[in-house]
N, C-alpha and C positions, 0 to 999 in steps of 0.2 A: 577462517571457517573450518580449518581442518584441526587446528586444539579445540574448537568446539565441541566440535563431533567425535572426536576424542573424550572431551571429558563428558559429553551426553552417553558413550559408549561405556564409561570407567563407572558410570553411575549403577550399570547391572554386573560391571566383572570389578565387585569390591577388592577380589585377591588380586589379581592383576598387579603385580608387581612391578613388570616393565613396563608394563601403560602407565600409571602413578607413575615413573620414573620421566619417563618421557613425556608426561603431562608436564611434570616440573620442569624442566628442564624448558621447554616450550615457552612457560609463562615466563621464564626467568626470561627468555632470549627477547621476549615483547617488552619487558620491563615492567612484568605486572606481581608486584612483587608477591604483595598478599596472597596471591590465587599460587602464586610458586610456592609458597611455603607452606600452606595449607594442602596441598598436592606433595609435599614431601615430609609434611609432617603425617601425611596417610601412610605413605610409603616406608617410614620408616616405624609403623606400627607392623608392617608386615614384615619386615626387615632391619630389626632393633641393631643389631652389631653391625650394620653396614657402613663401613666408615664414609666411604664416597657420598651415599644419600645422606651423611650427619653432613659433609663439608659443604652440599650442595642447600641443605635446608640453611647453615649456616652463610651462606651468599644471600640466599634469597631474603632471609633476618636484615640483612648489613644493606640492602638495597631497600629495602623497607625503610628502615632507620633511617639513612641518611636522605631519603625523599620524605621523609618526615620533618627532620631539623632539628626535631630533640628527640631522645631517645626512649620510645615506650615502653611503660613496664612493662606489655607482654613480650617487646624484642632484649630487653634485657632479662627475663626468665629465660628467653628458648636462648638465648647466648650463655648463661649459666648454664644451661643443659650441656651445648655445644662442650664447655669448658670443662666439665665432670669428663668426659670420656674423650677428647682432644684440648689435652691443656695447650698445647701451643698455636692452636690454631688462631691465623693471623686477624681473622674476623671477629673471631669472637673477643681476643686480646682487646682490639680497637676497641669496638662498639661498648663492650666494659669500661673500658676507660674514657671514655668520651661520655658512658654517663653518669660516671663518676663526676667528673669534670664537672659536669653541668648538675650536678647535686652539689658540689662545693667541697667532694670529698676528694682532695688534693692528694692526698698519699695513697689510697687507694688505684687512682687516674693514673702516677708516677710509678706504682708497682706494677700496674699492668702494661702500661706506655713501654717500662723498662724492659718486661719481658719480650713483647713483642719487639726493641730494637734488637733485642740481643739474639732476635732469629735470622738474624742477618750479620753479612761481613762490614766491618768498620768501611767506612769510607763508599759502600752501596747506595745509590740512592735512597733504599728502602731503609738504612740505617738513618740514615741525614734524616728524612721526615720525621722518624718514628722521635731522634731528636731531638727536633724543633718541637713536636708536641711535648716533648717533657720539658724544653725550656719555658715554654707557655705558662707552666704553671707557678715561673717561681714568683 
């Protein structure tokens, strides 16, 4: 009841920058993905260069997606966005190549797969998945 009344409140203070932030952040913590992304995708109309609320809408996208199962074109647009101004962000790397993958576009999936392991130290667990998902594709 209290994001509610939060976001009933954000509906009259549209600049409200920290409210949006903290509306998002909120929905993300419920696991409501869309109402997260949409509350930072407000947010980062009032706050374009904010890298924190890019990484954050970027969560909220990847929580979308993968409670989805396949990946929609609007989470791979706003993951493209993600990408223009945080190329190596982890999220958006994935969710790119995952729906590559699942468009049958193999080398594109294995360039971004690659990039994403390669933000990690060999032998990390976060290197071994990233990995396995490139070996998936041969």
């Amino acid at each position: 009841s209290m994001v509610d009344g939060l976001a009933e409140r954000l509906e009259d203070e549209p600049d409200n920058l920290e409210g949006w932030s903290r509306l998002a952040q909120s929905y993300g913590v419920l696991g409501q993905w869309q109402a997260s992304r949409d509350a930072y995708d407000h947010a980062l109309t009032l706050a374009p260069d904010d890298l924190g609320l890019l990484d954050g809408f970027a969560n909220s996208v990847a929580g979308f997606a993968m409670e989805a199962g396949m990946v929609p074109d609007q989470s791979l647009a706003d993951m493209e966005r993600v990408l223009l101004v945080l190329p190596q962000n982890e999220q958006g790397l994935y969710i790119t190549g995952l729906a590559a993958a699942q468009a049958g576009d193999r080398g594109l999936a294995r360039e971004r797969w690659t990039l994403l392991r390669d933000l990690f130290p060999a032998g990390s667990p976060e290197y071994g998945q990233a990995d396995l998902l490139i070996n998936s594709l041969q």
